[in-house]
N, C-alpha and C positions, 0 to 999 in steps of 0.2 A: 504494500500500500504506500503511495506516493503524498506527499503532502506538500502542499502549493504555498507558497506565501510566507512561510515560515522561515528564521534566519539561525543559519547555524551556531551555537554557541560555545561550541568544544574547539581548543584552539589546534587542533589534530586537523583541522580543514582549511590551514593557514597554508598549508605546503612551504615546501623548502625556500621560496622568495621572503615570504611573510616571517616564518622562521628568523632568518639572515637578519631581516628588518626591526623587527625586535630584539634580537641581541645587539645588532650595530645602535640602538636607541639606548638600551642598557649600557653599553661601555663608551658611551658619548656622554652618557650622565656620569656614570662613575670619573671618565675622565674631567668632567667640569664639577664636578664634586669634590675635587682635588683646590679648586681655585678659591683664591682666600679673601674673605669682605673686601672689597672697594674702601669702606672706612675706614677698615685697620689700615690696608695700604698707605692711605693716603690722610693718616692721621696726624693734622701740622706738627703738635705737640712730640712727637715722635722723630721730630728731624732737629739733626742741630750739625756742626762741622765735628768730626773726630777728636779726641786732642792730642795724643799723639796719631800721627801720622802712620802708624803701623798698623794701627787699628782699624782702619778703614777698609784694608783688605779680609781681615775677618766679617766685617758688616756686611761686604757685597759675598763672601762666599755665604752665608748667612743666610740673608736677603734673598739671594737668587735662590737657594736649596729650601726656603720658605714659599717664597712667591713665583715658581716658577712656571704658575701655568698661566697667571695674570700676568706675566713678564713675557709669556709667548704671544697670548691673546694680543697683547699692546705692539708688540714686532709686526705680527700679522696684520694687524691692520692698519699700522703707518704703511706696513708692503700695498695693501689693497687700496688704500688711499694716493698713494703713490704713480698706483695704474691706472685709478679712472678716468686719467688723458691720453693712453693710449688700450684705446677699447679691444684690440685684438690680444693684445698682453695680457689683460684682465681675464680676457675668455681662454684664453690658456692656461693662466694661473689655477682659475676655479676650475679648469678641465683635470690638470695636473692635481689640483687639491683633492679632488672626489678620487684619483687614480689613486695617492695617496690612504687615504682614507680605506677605501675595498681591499688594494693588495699588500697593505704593510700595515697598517693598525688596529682596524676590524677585522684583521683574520684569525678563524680559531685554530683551524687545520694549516696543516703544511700547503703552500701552492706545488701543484701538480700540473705541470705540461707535458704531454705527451707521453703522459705514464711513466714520468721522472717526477722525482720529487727535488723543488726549488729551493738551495739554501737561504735561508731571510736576508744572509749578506750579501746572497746575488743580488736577491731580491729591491732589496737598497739602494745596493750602487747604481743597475741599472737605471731605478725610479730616479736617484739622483742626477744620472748624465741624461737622461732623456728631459727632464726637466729643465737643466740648463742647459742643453742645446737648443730645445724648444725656446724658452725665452731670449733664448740669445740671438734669434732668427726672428722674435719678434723686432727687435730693432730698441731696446727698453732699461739695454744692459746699465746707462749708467743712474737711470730713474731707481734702477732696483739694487743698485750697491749703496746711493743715495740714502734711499729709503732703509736699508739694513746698519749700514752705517748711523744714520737717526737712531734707530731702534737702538741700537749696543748703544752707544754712549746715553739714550736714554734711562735707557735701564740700569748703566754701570752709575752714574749719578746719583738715580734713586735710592741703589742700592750701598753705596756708598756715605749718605746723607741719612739715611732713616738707622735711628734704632733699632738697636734688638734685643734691649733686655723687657719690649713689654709682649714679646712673641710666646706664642704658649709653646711648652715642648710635646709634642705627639712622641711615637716610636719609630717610626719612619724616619724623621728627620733629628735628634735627639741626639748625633754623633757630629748631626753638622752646626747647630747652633752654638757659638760662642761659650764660652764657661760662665761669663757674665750672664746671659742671658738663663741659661739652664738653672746657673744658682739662684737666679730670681724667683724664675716661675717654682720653684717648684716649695 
């Protein structure tokens, strides 16, 4: 007996696309789950200059191994800001971004061509030279060292400049925050 009209609700009818779909949604939260308040970041109170001058380099190794997925985020999209004057770089970048995204970060399995199985390093480098070959043929090359360049010294700045004894310590990162910092929090 057939029943019309009825919407399936067992996720067993999702098939293997739908599957994919929701995992790659899961590990795109879990990856931005990692990114740490905007407020903390950018808590004025929180910045003053080093006083010695040795110190600094602790802050940014700190700083980066804390905020390093808000530090990507801010990269990325001075890069994408960078391109939206030249629209065909753009459409490459997001093409290369999504290639990104499917064969090197949302994958659960090994990639398999041709009934070999693909080491992740290949995997990388390839995605890496084909990405900057492609961009480098878009004509954008120094839009985009420009715009990475911004980024690092942004970031190296921030990171630099902002405190770190008011960072909480997790276990993840617990080896890289400061002594200072660590004996505070805890």
């Amino acid at each position: 007996m057939t029943t019309y009209g009825t919407i399936p609700t067992s996720s067993s009818t999702q098939g293997p696309s739908g599957e994919y779909i929701s995992r790659a949604k899961e590990r795109i939260k879990a990856g931005l789950g990692a990114r740490r308040p905007w407020k903390l970041m950018f808590n004025f109170r929180s910045f003053n200059f080093p006083s010695p001058f040795r110190e600094v380099f602790g802050r940014i190794r700190s700083n980066v191994a804390y905020f390093r997925m808000n530090y990507a985020i801010v990269v990325l999209l001075i890069l994408f800001l960078s391109l939206l004057w030249h629209p065909i770089s753009l459409i490459v970048f997001i093409i290369m971004m999504a290639a990104w995204l499917f064969l090197y970060f949302l994958r659960d399995e090994p990639l398999v061509l041709f009934g070999k199985t693909v080491d992740d390093r290949v995997v990388l480098i390839v995605l890496a030279v084909v990405t900057i070959v492609l961009l480098f043929l878009t004509h954008a090359t120094v839009n985009i060292l420009v715009a990475l360049l911004i980024g690092v010294v942004l970031v190296v700045v921030h990171a630099g400049l902002r405190k770190t004894d008011d960072l909480s310590v997790d276990e993840e990162n617990s080896d890289l925050l400061t002594p200072a910092a660590s004996s505070s929090s805890t």
